[in-house]
C-alpha atoms as one frame of an Amber mdcrd trajectory, in Angstrom:
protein
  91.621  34.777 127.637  90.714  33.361 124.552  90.913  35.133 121.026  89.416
  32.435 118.532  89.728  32.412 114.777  86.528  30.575 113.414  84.691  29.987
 110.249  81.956  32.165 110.452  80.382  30.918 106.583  77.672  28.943 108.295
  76.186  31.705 110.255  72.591  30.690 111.569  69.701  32.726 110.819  67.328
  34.536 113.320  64.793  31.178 112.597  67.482  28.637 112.970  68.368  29.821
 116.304  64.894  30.168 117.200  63.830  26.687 116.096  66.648  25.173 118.244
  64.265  26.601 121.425  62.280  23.691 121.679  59.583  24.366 124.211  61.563
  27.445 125.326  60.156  29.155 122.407  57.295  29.922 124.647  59.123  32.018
 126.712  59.755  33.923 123.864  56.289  34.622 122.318  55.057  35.403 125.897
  52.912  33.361 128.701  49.741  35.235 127.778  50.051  34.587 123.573  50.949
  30.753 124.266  47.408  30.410 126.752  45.755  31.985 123.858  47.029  29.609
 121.319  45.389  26.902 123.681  42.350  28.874 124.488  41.832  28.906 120.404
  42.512  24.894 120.013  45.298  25.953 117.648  48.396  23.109 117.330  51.197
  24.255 119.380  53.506  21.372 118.129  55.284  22.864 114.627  57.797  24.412
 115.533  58.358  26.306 112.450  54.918  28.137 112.836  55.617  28.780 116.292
  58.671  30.633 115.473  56.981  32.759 112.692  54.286  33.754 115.269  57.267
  34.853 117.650  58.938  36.944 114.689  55.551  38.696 114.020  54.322  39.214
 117.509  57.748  41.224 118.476  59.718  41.660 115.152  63.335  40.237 114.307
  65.088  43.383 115.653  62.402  43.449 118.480  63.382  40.073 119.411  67.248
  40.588 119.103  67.030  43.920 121.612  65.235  42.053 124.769  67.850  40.756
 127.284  66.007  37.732 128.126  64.979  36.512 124.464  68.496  37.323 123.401
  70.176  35.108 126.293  67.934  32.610 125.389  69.230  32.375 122.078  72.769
  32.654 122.950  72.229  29.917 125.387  71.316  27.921 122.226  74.305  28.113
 120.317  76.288  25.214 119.720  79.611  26.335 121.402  81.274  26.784 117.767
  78.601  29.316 116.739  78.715  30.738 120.458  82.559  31.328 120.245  82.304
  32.534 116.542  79.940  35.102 117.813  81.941  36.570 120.645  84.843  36.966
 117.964  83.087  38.963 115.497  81.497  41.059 118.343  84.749  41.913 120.061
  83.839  40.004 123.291  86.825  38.654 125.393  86.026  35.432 127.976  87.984
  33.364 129.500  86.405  29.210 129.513  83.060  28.950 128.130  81.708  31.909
 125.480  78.074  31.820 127.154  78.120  33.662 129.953  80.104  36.608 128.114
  77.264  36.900 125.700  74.530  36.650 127.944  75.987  40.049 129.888  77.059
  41.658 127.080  75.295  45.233 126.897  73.915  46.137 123.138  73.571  49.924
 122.996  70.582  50.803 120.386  71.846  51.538 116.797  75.639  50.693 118.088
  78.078  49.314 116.098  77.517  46.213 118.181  74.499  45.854 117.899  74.421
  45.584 113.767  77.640  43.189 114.377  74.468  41.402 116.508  71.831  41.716
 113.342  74.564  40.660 110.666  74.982  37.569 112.344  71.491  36.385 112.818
  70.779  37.810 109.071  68.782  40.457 110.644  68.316  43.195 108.749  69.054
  46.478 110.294  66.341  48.466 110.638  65.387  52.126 109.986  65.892  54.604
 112.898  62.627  55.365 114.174  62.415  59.327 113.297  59.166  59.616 116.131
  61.516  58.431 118.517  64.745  60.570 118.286  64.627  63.963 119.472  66.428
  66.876 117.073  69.956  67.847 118.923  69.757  70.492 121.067  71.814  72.889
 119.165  73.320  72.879 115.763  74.786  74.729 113.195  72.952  76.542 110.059
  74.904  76.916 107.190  74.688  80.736 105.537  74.408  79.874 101.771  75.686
  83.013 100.890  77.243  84.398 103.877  79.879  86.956 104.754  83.090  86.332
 106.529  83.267  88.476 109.801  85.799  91.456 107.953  82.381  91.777 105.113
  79.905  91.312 107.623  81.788  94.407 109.599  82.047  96.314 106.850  78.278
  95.870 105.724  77.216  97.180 108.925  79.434 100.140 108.560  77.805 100.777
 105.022  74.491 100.540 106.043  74.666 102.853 109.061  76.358 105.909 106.578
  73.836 105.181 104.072  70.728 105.480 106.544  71.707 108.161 108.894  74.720
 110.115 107.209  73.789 111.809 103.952  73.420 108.959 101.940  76.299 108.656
  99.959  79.915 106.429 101.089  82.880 104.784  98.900  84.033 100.964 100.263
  87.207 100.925 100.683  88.269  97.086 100.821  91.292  95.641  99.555  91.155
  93.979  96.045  90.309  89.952  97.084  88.811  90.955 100.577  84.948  90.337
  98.944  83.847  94.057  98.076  81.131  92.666  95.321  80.295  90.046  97.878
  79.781  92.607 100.162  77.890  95.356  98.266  75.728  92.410  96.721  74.361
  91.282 100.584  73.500  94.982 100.652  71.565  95.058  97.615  69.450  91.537
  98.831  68.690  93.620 102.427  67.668  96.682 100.473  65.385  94.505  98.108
  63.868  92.886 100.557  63.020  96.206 102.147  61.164  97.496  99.630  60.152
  96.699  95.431  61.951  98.899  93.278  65.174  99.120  90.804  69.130  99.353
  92.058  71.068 100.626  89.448  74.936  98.562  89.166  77.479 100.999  87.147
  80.643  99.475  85.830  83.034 100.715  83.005  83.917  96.699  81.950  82.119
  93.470  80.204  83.745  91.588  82.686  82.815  93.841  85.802  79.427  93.754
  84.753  79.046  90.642  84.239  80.748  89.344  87.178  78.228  91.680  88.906
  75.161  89.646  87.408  76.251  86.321  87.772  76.929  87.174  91.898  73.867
  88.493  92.389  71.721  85.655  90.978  73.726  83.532  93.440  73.164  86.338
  96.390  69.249  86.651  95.656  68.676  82.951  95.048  69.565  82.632  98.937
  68.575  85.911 100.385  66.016  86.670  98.622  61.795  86.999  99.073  60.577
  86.992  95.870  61.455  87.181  92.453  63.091  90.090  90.346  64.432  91.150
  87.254  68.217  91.097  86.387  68.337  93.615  83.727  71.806  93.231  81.938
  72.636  96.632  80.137  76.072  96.339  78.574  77.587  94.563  75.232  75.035
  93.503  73.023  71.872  93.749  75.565  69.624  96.195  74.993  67.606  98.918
  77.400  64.500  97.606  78.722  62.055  99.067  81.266  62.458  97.800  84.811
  60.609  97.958  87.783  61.562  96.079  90.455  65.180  94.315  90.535  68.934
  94.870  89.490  69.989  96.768  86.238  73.946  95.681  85.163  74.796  98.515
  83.210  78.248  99.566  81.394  78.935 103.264  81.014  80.101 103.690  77.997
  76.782 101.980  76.883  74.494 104.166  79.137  75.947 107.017  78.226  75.721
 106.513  74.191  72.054 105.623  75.299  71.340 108.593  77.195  72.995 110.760
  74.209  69.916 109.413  72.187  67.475 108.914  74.592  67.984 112.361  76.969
  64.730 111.014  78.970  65.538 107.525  79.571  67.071 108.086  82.641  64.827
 110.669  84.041  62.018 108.639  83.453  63.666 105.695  85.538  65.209 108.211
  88.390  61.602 107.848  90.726  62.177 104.283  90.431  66.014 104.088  91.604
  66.244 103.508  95.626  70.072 102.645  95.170  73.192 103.103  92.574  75.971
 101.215  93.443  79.105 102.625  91.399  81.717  99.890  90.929  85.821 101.051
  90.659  84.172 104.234  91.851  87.455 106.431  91.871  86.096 106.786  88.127
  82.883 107.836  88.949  83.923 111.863  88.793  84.877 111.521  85.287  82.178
 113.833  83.672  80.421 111.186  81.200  80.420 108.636  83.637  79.112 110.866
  86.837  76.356 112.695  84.654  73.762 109.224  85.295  74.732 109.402  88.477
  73.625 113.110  88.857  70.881 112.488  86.855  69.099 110.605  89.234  70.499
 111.744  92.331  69.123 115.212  91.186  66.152 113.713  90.282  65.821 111.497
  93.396  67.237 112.854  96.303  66.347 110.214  98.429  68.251 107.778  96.057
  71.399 105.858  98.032  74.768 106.326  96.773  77.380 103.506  97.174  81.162
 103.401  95.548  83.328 100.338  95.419  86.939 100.306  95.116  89.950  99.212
  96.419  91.857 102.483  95.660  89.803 105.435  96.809  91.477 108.366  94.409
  92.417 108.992  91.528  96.158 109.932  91.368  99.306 109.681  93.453 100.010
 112.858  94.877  97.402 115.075  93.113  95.487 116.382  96.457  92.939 118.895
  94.756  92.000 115.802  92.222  91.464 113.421  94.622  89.506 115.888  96.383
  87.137 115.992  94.069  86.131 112.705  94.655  86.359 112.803  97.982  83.494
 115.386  97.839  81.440 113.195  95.803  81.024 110.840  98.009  80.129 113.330
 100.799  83.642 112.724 102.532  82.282 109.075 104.009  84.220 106.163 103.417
  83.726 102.597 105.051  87.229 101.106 105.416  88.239  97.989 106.864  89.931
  98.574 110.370  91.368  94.992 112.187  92.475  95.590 115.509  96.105  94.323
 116.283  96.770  95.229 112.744  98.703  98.335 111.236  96.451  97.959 107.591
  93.671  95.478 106.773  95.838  93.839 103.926  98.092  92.039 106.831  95.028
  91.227 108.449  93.413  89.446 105.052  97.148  87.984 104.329  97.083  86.391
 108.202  93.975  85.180 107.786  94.350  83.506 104.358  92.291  85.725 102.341
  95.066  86.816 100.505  98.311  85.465  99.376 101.300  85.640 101.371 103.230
  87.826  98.256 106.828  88.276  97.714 107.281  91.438  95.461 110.422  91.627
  92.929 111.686  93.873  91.126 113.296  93.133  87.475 115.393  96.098  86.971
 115.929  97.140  83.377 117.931  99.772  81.978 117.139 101.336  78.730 120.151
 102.466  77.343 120.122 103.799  74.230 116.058 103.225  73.955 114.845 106.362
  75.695 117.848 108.480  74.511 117.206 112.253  73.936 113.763 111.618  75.551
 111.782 114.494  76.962 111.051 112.892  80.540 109.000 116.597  81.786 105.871
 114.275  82.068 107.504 112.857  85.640 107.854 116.221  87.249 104.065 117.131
  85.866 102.824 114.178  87.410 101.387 112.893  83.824 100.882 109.608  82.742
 103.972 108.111  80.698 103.244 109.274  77.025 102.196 106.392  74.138 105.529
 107.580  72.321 107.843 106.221  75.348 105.412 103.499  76.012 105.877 102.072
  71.602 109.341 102.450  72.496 110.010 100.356  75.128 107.060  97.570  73.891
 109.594  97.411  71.132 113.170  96.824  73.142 114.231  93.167  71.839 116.409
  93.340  75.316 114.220  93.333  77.680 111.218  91.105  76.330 113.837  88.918
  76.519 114.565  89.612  80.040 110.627  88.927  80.183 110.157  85.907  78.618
 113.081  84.372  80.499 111.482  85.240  84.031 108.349  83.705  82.398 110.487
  80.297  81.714 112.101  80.471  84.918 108.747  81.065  87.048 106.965  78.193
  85.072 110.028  76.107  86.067 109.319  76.750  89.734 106.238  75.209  89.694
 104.167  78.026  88.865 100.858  76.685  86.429  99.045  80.261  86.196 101.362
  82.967  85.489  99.539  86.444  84.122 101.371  89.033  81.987 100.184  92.658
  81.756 101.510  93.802  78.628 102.444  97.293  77.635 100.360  97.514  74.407
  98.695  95.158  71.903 101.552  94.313  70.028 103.579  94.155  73.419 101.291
  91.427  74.370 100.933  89.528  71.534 104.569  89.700  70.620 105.315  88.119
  74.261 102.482  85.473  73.969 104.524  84.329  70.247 107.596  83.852  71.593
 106.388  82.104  74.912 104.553  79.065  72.028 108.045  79.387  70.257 109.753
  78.003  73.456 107.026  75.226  74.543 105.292  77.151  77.070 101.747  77.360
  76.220 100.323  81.246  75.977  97.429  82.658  74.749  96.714  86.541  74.157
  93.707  88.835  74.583  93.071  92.088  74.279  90.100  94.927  73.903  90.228
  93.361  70.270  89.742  89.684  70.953  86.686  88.461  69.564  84.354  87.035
  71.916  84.423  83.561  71.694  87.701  82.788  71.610  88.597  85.581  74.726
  86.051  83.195  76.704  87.932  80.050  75.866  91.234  81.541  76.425  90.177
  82.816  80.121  88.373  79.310  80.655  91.065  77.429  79.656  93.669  79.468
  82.155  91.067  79.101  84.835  90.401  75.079  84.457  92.982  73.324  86.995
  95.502  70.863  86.009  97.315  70.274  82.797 100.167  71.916  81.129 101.437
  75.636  82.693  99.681  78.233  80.906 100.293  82.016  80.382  97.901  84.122
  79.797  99.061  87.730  78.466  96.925  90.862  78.064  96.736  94.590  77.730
  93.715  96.515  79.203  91.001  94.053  79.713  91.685  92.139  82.665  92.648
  94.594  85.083  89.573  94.103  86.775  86.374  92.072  86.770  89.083  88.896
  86.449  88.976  85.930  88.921  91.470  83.539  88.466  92.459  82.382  92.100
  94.868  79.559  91.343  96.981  82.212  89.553 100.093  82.080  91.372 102.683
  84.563  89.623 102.433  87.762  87.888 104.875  89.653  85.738 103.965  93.597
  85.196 105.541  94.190  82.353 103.695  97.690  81.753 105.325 100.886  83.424
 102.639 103.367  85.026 102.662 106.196  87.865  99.153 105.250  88.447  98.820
 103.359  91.572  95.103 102.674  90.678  96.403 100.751  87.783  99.187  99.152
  89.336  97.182  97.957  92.035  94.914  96.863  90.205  97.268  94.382  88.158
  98.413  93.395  91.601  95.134  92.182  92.844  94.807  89.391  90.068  96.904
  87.377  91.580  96.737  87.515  95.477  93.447  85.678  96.178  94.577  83.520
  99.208  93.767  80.230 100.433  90.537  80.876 102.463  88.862  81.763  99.337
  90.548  79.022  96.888  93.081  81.021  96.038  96.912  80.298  96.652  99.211
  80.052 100.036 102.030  82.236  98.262 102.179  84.521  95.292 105.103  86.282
  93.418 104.753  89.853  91.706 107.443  90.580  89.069 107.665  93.945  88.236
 109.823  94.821  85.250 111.064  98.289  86.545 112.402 100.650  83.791 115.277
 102.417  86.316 114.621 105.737  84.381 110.909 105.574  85.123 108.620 105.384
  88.061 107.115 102.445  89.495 104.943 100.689  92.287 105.293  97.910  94.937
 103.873  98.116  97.933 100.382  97.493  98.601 100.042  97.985 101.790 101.500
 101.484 101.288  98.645 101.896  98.189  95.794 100.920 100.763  96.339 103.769
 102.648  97.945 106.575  99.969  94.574 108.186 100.255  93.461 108.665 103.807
  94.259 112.568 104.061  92.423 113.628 101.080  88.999 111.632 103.509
């Protein structure tokens, strides 16, 4: 068996290897072209114009892919050529190359085959589109699609909406896709018909989040084209007919207080309000557009998102109320094999696999002589306790040294949830003043630089950043890569605290992070949160 290493620089061309034919050349331009060369008194001598006739009767790669033409050729080859040939085409022989060549199969558009064409300095040529047949079967990617937990849970939705009163909360864990999921709905209820759905949202940064996802969900599922009204921050009311109005409450509402008709004007018009973080939706100024059109329109579709479906943590009669709202229908997410949908979305990757810890701090001496009545009433912790502890030298050091140590563990994105304005600004100083780079933002952050500080946290790579905050990025904020979170602001609301939470588990599946750590500073004379799993389902008697 032979294996030999040649020079292959001198390759010959197609028209070499022709021209060293002689007479055989005939055989290649065919029996019936050569009698008409004679017929037509034309010199059959020059070889060189032979050869071109040959080429441009049956083409380089034409000539190349017939078995008999092609053993011609390779019967041609001096043996160097012959032997260099079988080498760069993979062909083993034992004695002479030629007869290894000459049986040598050449599969159309193989790798062989252009081995074949490189040698002669054959171009290779284009595949021949009217001769290959589409595949059977293939795959068409959804540009906007759902993954099968959203695509469950839109069915769900639409089903209550259509045949049972009109009016259901979605309850989906925070990360599982619920603006994803209500957005899909919108596009199918567009498509149905021209008219105006009405998005409510309390935030800049829910609202806007809401606008930039549905331009990307309409400029797939859509049939025609819209309006995306945005109604919050600096935008101003406009009439609409037939798309998407973005609007922020506490803007609508200040609108409606001066314009009493706007809304009943545009009521005939709304097919659909979807009411984002819609455990606030009961809260008088925020429901009263809601009733407004409902009242108005009572064939008008009623849809709440949230990931925490009440409004308190052991207030029945509260919750109730909401409940009611919403007609008593809620479209959860039920896996089976799995106790709560949050181990399902964890399994799966769509959220991070979270280790919770607490960082226990006792406040001795801080909270002395304080009136702690609030916990038995079930109140929120008053702004007087709250000053108080922002202001314990103790434990933001406790803080900032978790920070330090979390950032030494590899974490780049860490989030802090402050306990006021001062709290967080006071934590973001002292995390420069030890080389770790921080920025702040709060509800009084201009706008400029609150956009660069969010874009620089969310741009990969570099230095490990901090980013700490008080009230504004509870929701509406997407920054999967964050890996750690430290919750340094005591509340008995498990609406806010699970909110905080769900910055920071985005899992891999939706390019978020394997693993996630939660640091809750716990005040030990104070209540606290940390289980989610146990939040996803707090509410289910009061539905």
């Amino acid at each position: 068996m032979k294996y030999p290493v040649r020079n292959y620089l001198a390759m010959p061309s197609l028209e070499a290897a022709l021209s060293r034919l002689g007479d055989g050349i005939a055989e290649v331009i065919g029996e019936n072209q050569v009698k008409l060369l004679h017929t037509m008194g034309r010199d059959s001598s020059d070889q060189d114009s032979l050869v071109s006739l040959a080429i441009r009767l049956h083409s380089p790669e034409g000539i190349l892919r017939d078995k008999g033409t092609r053993s011609l050729i390779f019967a041609s080859l001096r043996k160097q050529d012959a032997e260099n040939l079988a080498f760069m085409l993979g062909i083993k022989y034992s004695g002479s190359p030629y007869g290894a060549l000459s049986e040598a199969a050449f599969r159309k558009n193989s790798g062989t085959e252009k081995a074949l064409f490189n040698y002669f300095q054959v171009e290779e040529p284009e595949p021949d589109a009217t001769l290959s047949l589409p595949d059977t079967s293939s795959l068409v990617e959804a540009k906007h699609g759902l993954f099968p937990h959203q695509r469950k849970a839109l069915i769900d939705i639409e089903r209550v909406l259509d045949e049972e009163g009109g009016r259901v909360i979605l309850h989906m864990p925070t990360g599982s896709g619920k603006t994803r999921t209500a957005m899909n709905l919108i596009a199918k209820h567009l498509n149905r018909s021209e008219g105006v759905v009405l998005w409510l949202a309390h935030s800049e940064e829910l609202c806007e989040q809401a606008a930039e996802e549905f331009e990307k969900a309409w400029s797939h599922l859509g049939d025609r084209t819209v309006t995306l009204r945005r109604f919050f921050k600096s935008h101003e009311w406009e009439e609409t007919s037939d798309g998407l109005v973005v609007a922020g409450l506490s803007k609508l509402w200040a609108h409606l207080r001066k314009e009493q008709t706007a809304m009943h004007w545009l009521a005939p018009k709304i097919s659909l309000i979807v009411f984002d973080e819609a455990h606030q939706s009961v809260a008088p100024t925020f429901r009263l557009p809601v009733e407004i059109v409902l009242n108005k329109n009572p064939d008008c579709k009623f849809l709440g998102l949230t990931a925490t479906p009440g409004r308190t943590w052991d207030d029945i009669d509260e919750d109730m109320v909401l409940s009611n709202f919403y007609n008593n229908k809620k479209v959860t997410l039920e896996i089976e094999g799995y106790e709560t949908p949050i181990h399902y979305l964890v399994d799966k990757g769509y959220l991070s696999k979270t280790k919770f810890e607490r960082l226990d701090y006792d406040e001795i001496g801080t909270l002395e002589g304080t009136d702690f009545s609030f916990m038995e009433e079930g109140r929120e912790i008053p702004k007087a306790i709250l000053d108080k502890i922002a202001g314990d030298g103790m434990r933001n050091a406790r803080i900032i040294e978790k920070i330090q140590e979390l950032v030494n563990l590899g974490h780049d994105r860490v989030l802090v949830f402050g306990i006021n304005v001062p709290h967080a600004q006071e934590l973001s100083s002292f995390l420069n003043f030890v080389g770790i780079q921080s920025e702040c933002i709060t509800s009084a952050t201009d706008d400029y630089p609150r956009k660069r500080a969010i874009a620089d946290f969310k741009t990969e790579g570099g230095d490990p950043r901090v980013l700490c905050n008080y009230g504004v990025l509870t929701t509406g904020f997407d920054a999967p890569k964050t890996s750690a979170a430290i919750i340094a602001r005591p509340t008995n609301s498990l609406v806010l605290y699970s909110q905080m939470v769900g910055r920071v588990i985005r899992g891999p599946k939706v390019k978020g992070t394997e693993e996630a750590e939660i640091w809750t500073v716990v005040d030990t004379s104070l209540p606290g949160f940390d289980s989610i799993p146990g939040a996803f389902t707090n509410w289910d008697d009061v539905w």
